[in-house]
N, C-alpha and C positions, 0 to 999 in steps of 0.2 A: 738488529744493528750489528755489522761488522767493523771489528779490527777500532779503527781511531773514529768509526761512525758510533761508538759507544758514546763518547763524549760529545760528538754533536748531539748526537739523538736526549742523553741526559738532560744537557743544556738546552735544547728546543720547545722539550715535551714538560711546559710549565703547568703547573696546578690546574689552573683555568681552562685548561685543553683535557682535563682530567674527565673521564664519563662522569665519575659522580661526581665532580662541581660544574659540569654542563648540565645537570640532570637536576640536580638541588634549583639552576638559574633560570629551570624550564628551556633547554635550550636541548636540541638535537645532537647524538654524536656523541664523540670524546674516542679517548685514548682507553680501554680497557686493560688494556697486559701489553710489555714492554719482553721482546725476544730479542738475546744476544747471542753471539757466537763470536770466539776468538776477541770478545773484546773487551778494548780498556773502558774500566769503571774505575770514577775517583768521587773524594768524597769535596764538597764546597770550600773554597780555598785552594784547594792543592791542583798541582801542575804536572804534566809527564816528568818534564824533567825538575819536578821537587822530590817525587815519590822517586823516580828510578833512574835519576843523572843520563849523561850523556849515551846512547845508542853504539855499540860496535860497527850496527848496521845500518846505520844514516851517515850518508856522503852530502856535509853538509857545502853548498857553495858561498863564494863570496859575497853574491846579492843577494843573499837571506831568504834562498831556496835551499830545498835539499829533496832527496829521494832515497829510496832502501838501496843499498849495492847487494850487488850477485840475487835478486828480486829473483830468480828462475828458481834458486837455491833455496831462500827463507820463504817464498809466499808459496811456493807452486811445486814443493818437490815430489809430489807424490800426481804428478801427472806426466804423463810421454813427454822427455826432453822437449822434440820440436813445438808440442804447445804451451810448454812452460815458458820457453823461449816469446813463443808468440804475445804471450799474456804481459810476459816479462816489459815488451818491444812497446807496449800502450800504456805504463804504467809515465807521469808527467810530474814534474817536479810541483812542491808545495811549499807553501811559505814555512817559515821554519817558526816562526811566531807560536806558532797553533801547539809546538814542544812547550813554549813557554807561560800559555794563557792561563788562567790560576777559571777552575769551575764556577761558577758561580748558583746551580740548580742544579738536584739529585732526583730527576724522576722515578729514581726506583724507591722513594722515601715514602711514596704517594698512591703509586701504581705497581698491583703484583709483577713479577716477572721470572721470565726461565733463560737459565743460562746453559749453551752450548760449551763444552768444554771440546777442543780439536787436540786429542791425544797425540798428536805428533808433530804438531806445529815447534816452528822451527823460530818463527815471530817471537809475540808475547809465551814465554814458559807455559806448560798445564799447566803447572803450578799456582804459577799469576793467576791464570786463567779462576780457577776454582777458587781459589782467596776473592777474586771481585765475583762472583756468584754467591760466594758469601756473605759480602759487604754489602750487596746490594739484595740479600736475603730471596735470594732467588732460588727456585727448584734448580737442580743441578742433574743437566744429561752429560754422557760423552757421546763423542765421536770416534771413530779410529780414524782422524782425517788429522792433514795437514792444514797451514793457515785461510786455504781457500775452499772448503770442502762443497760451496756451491758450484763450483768446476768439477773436484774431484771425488766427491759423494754427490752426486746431485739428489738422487730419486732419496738418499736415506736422509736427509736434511728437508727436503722437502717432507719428508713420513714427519719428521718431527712437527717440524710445523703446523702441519694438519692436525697430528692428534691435538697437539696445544692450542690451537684455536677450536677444535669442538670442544674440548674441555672448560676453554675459557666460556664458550657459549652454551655450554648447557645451565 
């Protein structure tokens, strides 16, 4: 889970989707381990903007859209201008609701998890970063990557991931 897909992925990935209470209901599957990178964890109740107020870097619109300004800069800075640009150029505004929706489900309460920290992201702080690996009691990797390191680290992101899934499956 990247960046604000922390909290979908949190919110999504309920109890019941868990391996071991599909496993206990004789039921196929489940969710094993929860991977994040660059992203936001909250705890049930709380909001983006309860925990961290209003964004520097959200250009919020009048119909209750928004999107990150200078996006080349905060999400992409550590890749060749013209692709940051490019990356920047696909990026579509979002309801702005989704700052204000208060959690309701902590998958990582339930389900182990490893968290990516992107030492130079420009987005959410390391800092942040490694406080919700903590919150969410998660192993904790870095990266030397900025907010997108699936662009701009690809093959070492991807390394991580491997190891963390044979780990999880041995």
């Amino acid at each position: 889970m990247h960046s604000y897909g922390g909290l979908v992925g949190n919110e999504a990935v309920t109890k019941d989707l868990s391996f071991d209470q599909r496993q206990s209901a004789g039921l196929p599957g489940g969710v094993v381990h929860l991977f994040y990178f660059a992203a936001f964890i909250l705890f049930v109740g709380q909001s983006v903007l309860d925990v961290f107020g209003e964004s520097p870097n959200n250009d919020i619109k009048s119909d209750g859209r928004f999107t990150i300004k200078d996006a080349a800069n905060i999400l992409y800075h550590d890749l060749p201008d013209a692709e940051a640009k490019e990356w920047e150029s696909k990026i579509i505004d979002q309801s702005y609701a989704v700052q204000k929706t208060k959690m309701t489900n902590e998958a990582f309460g339930f389900i182990k998890s490893t968290y990516v920290v992107c030492e130079k992201d420009r987005g959410p702080p390391p800092m942040y970063q490694e406080k919700f690996g903590e919150m969410a009691g998660s192993k904790i990797l870095k990266i030397s990557s900025g907010h997108s390191p699936m662009l701009s680290h690809t093959a070492e992101l991807v390394g991580m991931i491997d190891r963390v899934v044979k780990s999880v499956m041995e």
